[in-house]
The first five atom37 places (N, CA, C, CB, O) and aatype in JSON, in Angstrom:
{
  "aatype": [20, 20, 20, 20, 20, 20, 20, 20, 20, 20, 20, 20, 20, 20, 20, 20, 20, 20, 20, 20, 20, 20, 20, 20, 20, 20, 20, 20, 20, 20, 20, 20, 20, 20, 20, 20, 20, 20, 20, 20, 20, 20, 20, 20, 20, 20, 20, 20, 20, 20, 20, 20, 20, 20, 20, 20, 20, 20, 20, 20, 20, 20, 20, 20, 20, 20, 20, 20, 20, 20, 20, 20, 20, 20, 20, 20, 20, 20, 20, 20, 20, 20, 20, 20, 20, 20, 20, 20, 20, 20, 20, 20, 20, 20, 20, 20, 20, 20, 20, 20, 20, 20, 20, 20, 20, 20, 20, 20, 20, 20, 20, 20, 20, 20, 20, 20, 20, 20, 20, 20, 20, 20, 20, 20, 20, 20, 20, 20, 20, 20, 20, 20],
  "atom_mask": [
    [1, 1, 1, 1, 1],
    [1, 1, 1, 1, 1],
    [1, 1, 1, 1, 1],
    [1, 1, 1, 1, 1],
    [1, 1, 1, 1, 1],
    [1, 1, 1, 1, 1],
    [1, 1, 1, 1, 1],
    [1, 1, 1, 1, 1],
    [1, 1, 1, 1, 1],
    [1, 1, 1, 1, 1],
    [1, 1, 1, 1, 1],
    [1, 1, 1, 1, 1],
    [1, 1, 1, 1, 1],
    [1, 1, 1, 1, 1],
    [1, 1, 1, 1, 1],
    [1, 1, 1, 1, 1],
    [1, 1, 1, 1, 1],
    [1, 1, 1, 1, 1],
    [1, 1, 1, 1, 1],
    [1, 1, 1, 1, 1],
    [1, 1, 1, 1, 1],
    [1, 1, 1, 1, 1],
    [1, 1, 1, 1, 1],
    [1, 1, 1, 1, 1],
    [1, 1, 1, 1, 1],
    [1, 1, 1, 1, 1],
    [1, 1, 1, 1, 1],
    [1, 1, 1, 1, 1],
    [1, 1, 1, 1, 1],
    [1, 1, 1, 1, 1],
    [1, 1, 1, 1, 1],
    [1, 1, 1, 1, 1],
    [1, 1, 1, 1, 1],
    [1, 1, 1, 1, 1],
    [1, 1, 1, 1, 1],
    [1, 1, 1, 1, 1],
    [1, 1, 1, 1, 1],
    [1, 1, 1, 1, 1],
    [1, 1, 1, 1, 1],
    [1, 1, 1, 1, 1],
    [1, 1, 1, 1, 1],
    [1, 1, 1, 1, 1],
    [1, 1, 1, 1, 1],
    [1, 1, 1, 1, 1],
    [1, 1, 1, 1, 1],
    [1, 1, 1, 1, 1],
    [1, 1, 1, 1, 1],
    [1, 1, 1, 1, 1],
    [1, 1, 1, 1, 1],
    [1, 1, 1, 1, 1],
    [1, 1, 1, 1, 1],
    [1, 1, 1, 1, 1],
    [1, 1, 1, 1, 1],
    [1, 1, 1, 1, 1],
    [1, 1, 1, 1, 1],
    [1, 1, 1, 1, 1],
    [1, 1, 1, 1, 1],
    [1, 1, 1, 1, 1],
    [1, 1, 1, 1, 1],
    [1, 1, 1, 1, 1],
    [1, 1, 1, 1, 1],
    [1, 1, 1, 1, 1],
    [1, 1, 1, 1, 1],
    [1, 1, 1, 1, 1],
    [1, 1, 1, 1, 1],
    [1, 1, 1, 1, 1],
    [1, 1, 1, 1, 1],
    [1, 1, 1, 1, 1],
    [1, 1, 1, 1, 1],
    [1, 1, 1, 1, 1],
    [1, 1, 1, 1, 1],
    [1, 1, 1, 1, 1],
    [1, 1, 1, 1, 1],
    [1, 1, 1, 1, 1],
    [1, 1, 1, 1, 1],
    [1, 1, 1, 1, 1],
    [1, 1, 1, 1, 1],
    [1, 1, 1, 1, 1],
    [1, 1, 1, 1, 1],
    [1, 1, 1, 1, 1],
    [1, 1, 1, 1, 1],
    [1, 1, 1, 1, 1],
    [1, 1, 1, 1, 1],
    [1, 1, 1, 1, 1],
    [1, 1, 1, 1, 1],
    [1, 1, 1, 1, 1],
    [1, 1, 1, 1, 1],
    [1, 1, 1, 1, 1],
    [1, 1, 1, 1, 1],
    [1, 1, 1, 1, 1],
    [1, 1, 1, 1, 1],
    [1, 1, 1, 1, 1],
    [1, 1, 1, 1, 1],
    [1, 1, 1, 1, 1],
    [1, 1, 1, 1, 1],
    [1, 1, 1, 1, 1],
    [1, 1, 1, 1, 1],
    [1, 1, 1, 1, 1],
    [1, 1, 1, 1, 1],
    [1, 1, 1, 1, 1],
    [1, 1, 1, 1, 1],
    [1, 1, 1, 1, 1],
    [1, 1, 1, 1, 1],
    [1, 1, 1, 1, 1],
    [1, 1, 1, 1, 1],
    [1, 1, 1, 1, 1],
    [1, 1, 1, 1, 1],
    [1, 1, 1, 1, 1],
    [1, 1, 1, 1, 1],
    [1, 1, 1, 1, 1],
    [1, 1, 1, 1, 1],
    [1, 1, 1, 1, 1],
    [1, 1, 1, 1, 1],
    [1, 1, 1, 1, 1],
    [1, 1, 1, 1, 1],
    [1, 1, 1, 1, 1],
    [1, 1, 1, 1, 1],
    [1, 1, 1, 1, 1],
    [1, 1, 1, 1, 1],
    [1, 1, 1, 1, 1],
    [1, 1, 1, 1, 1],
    [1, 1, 1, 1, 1],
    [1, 1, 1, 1, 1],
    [1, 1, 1, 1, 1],
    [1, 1, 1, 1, 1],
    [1, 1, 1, 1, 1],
    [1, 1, 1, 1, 1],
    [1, 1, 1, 1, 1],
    [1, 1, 1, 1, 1],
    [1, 1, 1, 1, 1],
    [1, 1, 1, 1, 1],
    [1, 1, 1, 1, 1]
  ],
  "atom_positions": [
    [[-163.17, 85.76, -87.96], [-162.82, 87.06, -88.48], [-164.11, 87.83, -88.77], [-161.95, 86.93, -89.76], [-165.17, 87.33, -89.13]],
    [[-163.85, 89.08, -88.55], [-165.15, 90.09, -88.54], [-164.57, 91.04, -89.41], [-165.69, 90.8, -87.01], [-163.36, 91.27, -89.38]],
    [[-165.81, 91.92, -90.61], [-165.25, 92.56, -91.16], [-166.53, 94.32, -90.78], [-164.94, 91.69, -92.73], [-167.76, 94.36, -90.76]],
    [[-165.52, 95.45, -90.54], [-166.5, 96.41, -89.85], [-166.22, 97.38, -91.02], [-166.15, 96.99, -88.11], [-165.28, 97.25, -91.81]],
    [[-167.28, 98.5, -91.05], [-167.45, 99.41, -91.13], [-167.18, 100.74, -90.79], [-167.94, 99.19, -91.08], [-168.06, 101.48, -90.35]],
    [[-165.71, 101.17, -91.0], [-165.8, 102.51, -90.35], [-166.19, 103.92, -91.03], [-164.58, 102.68, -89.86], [-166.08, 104.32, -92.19]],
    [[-166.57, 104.37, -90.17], [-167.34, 105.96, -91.24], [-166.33, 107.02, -90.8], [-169.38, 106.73, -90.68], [-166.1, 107.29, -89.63]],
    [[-165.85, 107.48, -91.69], [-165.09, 108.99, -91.39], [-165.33, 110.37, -92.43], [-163.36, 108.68, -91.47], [-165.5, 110.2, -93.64]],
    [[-165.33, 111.47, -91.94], [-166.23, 112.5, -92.96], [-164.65, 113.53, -92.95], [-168.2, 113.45, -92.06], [-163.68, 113.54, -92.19]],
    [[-165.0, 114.27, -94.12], [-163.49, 114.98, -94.5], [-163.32, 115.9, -93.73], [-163.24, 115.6, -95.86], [-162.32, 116.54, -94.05]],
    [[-163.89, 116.34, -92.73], [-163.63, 117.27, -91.78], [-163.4, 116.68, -90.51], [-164.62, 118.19, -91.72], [-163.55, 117.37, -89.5]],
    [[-162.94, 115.16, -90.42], [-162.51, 114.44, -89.51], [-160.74, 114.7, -90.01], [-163.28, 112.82, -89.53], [-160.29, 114.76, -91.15]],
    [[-160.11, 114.81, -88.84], [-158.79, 114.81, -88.99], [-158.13, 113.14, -89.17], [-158.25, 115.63, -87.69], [-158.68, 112.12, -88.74]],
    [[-157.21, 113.19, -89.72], [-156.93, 112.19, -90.31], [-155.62, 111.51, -89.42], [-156.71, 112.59, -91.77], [-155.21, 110.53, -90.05]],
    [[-154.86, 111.72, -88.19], [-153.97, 111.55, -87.71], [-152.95, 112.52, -87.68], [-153.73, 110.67, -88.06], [-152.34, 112.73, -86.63]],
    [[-152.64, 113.28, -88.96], [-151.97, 113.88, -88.98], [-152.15, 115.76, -88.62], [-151.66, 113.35, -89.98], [-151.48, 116.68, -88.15]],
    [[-153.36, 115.54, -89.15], [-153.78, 117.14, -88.8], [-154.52, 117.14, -90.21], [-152.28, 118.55, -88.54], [-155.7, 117.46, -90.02]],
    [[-154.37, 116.99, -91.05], [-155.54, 116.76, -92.37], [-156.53, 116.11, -92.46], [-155.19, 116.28, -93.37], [-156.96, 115.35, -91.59]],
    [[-157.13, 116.4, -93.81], [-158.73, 116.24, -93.84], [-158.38, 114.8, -94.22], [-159.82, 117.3, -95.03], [-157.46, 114.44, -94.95]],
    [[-159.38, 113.95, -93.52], [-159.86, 112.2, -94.4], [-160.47, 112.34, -95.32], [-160.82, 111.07, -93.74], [-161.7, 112.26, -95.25]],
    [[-159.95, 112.54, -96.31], [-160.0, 111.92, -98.1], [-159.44, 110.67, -98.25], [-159.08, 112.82, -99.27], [-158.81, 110.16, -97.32]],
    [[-159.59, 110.13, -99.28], [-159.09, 108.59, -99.5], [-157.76, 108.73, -100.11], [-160.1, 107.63, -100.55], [-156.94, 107.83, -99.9]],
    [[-157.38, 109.91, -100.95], [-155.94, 110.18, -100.99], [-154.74, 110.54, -99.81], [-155.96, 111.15, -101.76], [-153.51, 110.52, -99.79]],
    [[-155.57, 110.8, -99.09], [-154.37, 111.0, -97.85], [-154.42, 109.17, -97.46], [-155.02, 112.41, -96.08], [-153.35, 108.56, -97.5]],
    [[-155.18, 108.72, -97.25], [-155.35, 107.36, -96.66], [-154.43, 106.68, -97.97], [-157.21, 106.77, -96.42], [-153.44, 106.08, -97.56]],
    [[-154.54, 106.67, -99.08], [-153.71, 106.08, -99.5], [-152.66, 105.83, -99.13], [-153.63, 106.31, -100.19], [-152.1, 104.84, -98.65]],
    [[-152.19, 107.58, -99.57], [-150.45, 108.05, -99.39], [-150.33, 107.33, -97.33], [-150.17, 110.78, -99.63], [-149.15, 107.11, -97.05]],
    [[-151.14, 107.09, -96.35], [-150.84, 106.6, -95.2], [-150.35, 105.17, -95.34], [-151.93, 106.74, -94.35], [-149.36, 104.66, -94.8]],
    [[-151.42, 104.48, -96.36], [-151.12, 102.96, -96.62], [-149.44, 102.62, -97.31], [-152.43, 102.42, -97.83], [-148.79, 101.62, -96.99]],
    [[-148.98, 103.59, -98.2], [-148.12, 103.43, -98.66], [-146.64, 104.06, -97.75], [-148.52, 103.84, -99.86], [-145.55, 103.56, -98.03]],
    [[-146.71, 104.99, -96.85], [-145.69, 105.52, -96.26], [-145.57, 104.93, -94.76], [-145.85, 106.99, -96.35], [-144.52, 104.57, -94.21]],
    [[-147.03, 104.91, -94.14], [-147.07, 104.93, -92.55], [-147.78, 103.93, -92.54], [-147.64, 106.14, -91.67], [-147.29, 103.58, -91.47]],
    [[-148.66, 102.95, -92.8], [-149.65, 102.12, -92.95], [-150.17, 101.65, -91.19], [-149.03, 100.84, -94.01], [-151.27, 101.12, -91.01]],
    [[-149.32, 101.89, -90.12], [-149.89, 101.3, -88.83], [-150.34, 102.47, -88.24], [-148.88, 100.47, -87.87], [-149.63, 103.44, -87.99]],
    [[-151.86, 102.34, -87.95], [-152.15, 103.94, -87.34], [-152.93, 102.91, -86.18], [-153.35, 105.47, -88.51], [-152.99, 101.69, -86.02]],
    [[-153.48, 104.11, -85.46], [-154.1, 104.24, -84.1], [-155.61, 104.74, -84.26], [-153.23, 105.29, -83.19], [-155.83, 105.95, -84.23]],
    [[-156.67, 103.81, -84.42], [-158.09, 104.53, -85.0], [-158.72, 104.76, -83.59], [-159.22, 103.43, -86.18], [-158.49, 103.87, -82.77]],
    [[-159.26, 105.5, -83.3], [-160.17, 106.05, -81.95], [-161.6, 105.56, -82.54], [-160.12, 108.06, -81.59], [-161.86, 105.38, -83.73]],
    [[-162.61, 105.36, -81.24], [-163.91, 104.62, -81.14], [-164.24, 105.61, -79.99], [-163.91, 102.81, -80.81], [-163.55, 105.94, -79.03]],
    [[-166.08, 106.19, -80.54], [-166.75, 106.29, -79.38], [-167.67, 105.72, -78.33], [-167.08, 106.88, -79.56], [-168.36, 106.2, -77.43]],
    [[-167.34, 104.03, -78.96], [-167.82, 103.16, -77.86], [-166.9, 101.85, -78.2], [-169.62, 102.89, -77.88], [-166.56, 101.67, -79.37]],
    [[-166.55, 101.04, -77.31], [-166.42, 99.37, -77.51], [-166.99, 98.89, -78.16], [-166.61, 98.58, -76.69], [-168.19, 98.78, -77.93]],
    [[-166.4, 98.35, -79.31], [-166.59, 97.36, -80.25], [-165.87, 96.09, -79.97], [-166.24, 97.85, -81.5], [-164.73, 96.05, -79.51]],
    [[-166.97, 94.55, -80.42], [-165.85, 93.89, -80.14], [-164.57, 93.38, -81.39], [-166.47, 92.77, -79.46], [-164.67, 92.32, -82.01]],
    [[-163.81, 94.01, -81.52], [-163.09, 93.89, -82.48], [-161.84, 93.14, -82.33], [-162.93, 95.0, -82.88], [-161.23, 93.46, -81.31]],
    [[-161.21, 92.14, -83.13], [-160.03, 91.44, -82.64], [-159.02, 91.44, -83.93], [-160.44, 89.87, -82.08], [-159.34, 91.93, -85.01]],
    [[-157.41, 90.65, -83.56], [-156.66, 91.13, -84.45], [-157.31, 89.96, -85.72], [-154.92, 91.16, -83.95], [-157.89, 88.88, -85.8]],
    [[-156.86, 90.8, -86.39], [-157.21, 89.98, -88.07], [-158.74, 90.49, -88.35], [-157.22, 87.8, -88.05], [-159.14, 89.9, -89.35]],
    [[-159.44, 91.12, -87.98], [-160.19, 91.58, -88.58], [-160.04, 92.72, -89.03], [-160.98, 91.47, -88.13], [-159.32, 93.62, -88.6]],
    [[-161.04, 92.71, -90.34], [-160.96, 93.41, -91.91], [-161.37, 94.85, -90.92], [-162.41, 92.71, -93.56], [-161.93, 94.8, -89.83]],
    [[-160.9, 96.07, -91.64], [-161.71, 97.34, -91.62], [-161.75, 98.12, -92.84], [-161.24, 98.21, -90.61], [-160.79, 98.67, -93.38]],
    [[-163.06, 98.11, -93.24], [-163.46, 99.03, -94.29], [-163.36, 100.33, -94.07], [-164.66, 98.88, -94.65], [-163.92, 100.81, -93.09]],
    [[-162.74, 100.96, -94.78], [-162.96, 102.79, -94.53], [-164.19, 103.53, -95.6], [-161.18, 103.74, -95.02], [-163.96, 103.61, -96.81]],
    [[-165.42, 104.02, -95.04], [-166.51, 104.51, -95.79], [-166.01, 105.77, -95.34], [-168.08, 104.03, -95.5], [-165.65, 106.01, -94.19]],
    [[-166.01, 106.83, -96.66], [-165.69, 107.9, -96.98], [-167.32, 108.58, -97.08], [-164.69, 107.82, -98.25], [-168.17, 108.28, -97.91]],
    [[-167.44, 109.53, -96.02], [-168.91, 109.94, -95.93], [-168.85, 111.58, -96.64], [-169.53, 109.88, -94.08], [-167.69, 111.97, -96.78]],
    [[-169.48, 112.15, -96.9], [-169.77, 113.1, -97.84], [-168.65, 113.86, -98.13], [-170.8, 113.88, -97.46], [-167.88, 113.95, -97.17]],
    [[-168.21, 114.57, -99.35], [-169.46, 114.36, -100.13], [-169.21, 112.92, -100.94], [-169.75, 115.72, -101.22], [-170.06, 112.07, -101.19]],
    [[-168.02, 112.91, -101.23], [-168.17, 110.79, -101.99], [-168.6, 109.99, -101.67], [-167.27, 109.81, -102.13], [-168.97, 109.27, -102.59]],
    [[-168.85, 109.53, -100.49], [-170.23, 108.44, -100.27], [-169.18, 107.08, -100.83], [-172.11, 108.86, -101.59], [-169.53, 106.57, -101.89]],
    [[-167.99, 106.55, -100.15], [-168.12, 105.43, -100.76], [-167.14, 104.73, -99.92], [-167.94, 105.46, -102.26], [-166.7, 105.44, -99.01]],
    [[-166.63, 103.45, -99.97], [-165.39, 102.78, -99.5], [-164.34, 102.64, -100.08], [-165.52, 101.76, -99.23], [-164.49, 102.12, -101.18]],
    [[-163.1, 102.93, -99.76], [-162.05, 103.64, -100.68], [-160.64, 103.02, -99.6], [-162.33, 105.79, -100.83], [-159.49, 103.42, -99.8]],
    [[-160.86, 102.36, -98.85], [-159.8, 102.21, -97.98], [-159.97, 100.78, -97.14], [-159.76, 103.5, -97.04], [-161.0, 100.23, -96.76]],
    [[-158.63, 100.41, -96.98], [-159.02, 98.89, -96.17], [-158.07, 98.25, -95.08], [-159.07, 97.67, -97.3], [-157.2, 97.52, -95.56]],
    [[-158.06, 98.34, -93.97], [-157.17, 97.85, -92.84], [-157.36, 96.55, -92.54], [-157.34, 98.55, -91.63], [-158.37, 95.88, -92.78]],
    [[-156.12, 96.12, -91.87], [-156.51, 94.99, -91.18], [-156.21, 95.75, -89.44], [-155.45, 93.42, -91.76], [-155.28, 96.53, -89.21]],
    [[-156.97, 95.4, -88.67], [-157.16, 95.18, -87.16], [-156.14, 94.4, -86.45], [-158.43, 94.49, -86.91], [-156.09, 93.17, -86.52]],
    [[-155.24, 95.17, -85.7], [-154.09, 94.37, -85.18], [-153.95, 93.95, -83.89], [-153.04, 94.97, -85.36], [-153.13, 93.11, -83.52]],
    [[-155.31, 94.92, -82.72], [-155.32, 94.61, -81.92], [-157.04, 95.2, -81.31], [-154.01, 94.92, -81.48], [-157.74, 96.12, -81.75]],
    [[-157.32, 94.12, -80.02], [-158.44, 94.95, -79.43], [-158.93, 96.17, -79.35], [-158.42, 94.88, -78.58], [-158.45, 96.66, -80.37]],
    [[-159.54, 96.98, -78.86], [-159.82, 98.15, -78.55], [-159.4, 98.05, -77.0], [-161.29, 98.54, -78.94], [-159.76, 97.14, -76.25]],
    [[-158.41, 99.36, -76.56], [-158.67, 99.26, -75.34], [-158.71, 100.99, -74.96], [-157.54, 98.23, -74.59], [-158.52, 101.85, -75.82]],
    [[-158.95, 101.26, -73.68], [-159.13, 102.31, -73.7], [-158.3, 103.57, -73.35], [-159.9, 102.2, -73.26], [-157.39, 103.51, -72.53]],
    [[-158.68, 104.9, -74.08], [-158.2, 106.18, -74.23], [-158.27, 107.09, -73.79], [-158.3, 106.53, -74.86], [-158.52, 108.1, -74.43]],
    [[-158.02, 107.08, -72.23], [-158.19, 108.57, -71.32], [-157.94, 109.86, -71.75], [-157.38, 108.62, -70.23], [-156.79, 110.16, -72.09]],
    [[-158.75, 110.59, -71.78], [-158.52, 112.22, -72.35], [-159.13, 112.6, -73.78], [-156.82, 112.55, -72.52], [-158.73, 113.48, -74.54]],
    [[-160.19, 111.73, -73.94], [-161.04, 112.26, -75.37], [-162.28, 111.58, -74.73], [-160.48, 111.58, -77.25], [-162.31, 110.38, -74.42]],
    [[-163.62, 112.71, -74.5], [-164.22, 111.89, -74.13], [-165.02, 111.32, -74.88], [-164.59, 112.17, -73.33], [-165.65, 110.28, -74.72]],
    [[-164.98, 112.46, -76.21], [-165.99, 111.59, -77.1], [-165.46, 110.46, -77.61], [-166.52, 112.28, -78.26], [-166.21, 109.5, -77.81]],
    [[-163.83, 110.36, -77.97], [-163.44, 108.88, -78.44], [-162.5, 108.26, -77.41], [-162.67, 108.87, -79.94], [-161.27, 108.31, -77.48]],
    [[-163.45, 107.48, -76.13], [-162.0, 106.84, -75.05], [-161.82, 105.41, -75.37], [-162.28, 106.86, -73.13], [-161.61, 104.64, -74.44]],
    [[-161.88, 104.84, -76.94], [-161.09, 103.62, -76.7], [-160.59, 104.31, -78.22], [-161.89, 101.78, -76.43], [-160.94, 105.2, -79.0]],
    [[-159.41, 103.15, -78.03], [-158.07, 103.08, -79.82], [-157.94, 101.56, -79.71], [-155.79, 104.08, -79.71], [-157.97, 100.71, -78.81]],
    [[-157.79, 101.6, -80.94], [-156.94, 100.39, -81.59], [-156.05, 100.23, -82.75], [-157.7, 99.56, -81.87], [-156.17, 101.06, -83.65]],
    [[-155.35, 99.48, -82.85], [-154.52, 99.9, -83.91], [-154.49, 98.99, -85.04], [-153.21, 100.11, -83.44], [-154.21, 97.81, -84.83]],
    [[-154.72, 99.33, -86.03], [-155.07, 98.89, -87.34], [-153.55, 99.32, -88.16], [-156.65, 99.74, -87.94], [-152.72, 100.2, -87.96]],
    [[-153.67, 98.32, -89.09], [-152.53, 98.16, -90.62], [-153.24, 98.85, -91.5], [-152.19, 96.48, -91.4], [-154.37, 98.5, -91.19]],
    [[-153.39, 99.76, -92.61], [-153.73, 99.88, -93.82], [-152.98, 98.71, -94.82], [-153.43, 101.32, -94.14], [-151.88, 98.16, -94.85]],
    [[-153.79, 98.68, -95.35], [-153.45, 97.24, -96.83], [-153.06, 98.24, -97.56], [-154.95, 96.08, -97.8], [-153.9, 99.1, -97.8]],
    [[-151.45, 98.41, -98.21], [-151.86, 99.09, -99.49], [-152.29, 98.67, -100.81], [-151.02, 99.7, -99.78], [-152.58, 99.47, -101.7]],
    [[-152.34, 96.84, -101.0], [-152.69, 97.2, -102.25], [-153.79, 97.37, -102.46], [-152.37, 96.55, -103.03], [-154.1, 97.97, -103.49]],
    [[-154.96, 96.8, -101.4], [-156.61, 96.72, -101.26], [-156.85, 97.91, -101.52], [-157.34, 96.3, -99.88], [-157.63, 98.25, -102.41]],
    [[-155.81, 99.17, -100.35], [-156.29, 100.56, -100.21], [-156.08, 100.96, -102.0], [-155.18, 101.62, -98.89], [-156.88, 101.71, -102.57]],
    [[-155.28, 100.53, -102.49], [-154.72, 101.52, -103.85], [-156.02, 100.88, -104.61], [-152.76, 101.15, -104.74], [-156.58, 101.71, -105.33]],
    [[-156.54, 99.71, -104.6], [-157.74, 98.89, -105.78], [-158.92, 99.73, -105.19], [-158.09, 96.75, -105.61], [-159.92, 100.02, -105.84]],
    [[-158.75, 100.03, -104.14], [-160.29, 100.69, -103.84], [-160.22, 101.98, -104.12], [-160.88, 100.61, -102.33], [-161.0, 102.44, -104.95]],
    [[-159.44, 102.68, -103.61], [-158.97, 104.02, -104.74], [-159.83, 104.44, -105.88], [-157.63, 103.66, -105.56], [-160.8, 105.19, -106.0]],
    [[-158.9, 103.45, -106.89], [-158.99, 103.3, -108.4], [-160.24, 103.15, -108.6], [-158.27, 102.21, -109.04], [-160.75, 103.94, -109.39]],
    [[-161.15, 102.07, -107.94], [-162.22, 101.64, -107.74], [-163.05, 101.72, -106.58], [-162.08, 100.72, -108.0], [-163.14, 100.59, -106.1]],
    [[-163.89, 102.8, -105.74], [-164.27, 102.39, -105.0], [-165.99, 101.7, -104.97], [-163.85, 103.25, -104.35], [-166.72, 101.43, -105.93]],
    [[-166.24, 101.56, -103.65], [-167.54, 100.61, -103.39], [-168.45, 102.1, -103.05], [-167.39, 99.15, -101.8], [-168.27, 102.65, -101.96]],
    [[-169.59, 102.78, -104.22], [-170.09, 103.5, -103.85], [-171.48, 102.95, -102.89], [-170.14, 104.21, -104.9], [-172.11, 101.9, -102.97]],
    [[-171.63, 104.11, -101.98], [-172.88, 104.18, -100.74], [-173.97, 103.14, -101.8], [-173.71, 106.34, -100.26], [-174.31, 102.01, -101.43]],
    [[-174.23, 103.5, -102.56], [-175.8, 103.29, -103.01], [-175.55, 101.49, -103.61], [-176.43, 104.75, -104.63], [-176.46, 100.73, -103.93]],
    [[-174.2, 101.19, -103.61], [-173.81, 99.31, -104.02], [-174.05, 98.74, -102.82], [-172.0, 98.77, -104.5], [-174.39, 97.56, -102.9]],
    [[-173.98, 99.21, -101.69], [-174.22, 98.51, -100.45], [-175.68, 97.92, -99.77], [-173.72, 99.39, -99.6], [-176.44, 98.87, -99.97]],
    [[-176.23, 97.2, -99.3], [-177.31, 97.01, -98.59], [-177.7, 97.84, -97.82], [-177.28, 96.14, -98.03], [-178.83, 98.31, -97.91]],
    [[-176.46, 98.35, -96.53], [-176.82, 99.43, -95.44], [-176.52, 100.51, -96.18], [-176.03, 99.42, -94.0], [-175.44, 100.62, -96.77]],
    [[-177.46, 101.42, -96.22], [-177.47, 102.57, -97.01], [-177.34, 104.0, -96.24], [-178.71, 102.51, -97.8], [-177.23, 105.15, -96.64]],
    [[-177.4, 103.56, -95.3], [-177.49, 104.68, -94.06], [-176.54, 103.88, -92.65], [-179.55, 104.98, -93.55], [-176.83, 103.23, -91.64]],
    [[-175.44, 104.34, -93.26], [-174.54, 103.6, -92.2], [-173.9, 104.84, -91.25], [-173.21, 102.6, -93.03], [-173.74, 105.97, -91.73]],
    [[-173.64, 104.6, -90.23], [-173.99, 105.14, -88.7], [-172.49, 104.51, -87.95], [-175.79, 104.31, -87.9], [-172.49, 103.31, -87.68]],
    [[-171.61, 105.09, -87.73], [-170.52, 105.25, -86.52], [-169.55, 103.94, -86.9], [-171.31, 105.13, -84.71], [-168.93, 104.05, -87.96]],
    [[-169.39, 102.92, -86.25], [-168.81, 101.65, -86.56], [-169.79, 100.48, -86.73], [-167.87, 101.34, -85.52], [-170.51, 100.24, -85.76]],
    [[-169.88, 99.84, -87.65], [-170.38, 99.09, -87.79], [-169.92, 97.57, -87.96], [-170.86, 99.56, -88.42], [-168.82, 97.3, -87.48]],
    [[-170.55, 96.65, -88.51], [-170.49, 95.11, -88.92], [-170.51, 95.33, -90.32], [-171.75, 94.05, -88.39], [-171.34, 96.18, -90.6]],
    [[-169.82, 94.83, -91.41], [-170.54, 94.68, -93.09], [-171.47, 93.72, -92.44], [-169.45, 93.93, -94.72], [-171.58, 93.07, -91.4]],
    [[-172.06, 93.95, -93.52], [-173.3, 92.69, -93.97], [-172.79, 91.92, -94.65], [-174.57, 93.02, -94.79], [-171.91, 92.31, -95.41]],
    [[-173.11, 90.76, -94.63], [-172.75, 89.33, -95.34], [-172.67, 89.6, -97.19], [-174.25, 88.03, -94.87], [-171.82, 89.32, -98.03]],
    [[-174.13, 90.31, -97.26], [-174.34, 90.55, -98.68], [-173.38, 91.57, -99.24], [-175.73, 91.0, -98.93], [-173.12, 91.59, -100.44]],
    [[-172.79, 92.53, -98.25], [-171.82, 93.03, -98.76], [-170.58, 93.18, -99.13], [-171.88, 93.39, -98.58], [-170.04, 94.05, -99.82]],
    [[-169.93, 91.71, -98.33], [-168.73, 91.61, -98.08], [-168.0, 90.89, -99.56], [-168.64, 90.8, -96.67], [-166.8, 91.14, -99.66]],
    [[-168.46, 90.25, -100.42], [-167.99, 90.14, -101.68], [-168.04, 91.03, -102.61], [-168.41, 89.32, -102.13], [-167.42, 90.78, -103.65]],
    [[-168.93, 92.53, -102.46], [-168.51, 93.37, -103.29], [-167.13, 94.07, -102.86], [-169.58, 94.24, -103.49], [-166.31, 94.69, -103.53]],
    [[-167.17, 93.88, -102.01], [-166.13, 94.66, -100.63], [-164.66, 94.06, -101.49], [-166.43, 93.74, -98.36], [-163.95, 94.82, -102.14]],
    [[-164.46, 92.97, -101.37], [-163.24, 91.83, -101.49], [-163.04, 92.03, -103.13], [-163.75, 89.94, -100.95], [-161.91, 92.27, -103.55]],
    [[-164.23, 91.93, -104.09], [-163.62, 92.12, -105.7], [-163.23, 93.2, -106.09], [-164.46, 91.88, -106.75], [-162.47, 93.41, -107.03]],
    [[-164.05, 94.49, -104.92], [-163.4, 95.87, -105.73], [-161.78, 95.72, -104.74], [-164.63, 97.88, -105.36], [-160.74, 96.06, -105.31]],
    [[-161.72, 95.32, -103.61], [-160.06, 95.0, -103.06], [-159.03, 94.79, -103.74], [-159.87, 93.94, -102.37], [-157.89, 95.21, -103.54]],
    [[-159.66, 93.76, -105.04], [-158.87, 92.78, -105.41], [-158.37, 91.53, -104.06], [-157.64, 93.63, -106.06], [-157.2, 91.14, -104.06]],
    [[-159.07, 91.15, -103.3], [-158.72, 90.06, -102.55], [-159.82, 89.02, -102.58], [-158.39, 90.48, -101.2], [-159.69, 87.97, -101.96]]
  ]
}
């Protein structure tokens, strides 16, 4: 199991046509929880792995938490994002991180960049603010 990093900024649309705040992601975890996340490159990502949602300016923090349900495969007709995969939102992780999230400056990578890997050192702050 791999646990990644995804970065999304509030002027990223959120699936629905709204801004990514961690309150819409909530209210997703709790109503719709299986979405379709777009990538602008292949990652190797498989089912059961963790996805962190980093909320990039102006909050700066991790506030959201999926599980990975399937590969990435690819998405003809976006060229900046041609692969998807489809991820679960957790709601209760998503609702503990909420309440609590993992701000930018608790992390090791401090300057985190597109999709990433957590870091080892980060992945237990990750899991206590979850509650998992």
């Amino acid at each position: 199991m791999a646990d990644w990093l995804f970065i999304v900024r509030p002027g990223d649309a959120a699936g629905d046509g709204g801004p990514s705040v961690k309150e819409r992601y909530l209210g997703f975890a709790e109503t719709s929880p299986r979405r379709n996340w777009c990538l602008s490159r292949r990652r190797r990502m498989a089912a059961g792995d963790r996805l962190w949602v980093y909320f990039a300016s102006p909050v700066r923090e991790v506030a959201a938490m999926a599980e990975i349900d399937g590969e990435p495969r690819e998405a003809p007709g976006n060229p900046w994002q041609p692969w998807t995969f489809p991820a679960t939102l957790d709601a209760g992780a998503t609702r503990n991180l909420c309440r609590n999230p993992v701000p930018l400056h608790a992390l090791s990578n401090r300057r985190p960049q597109g999709v990433t890997r957590v870091r080892d050192e980060d992945l237990p702050l990750l899991l206590r603010h979850a509650g998992l």
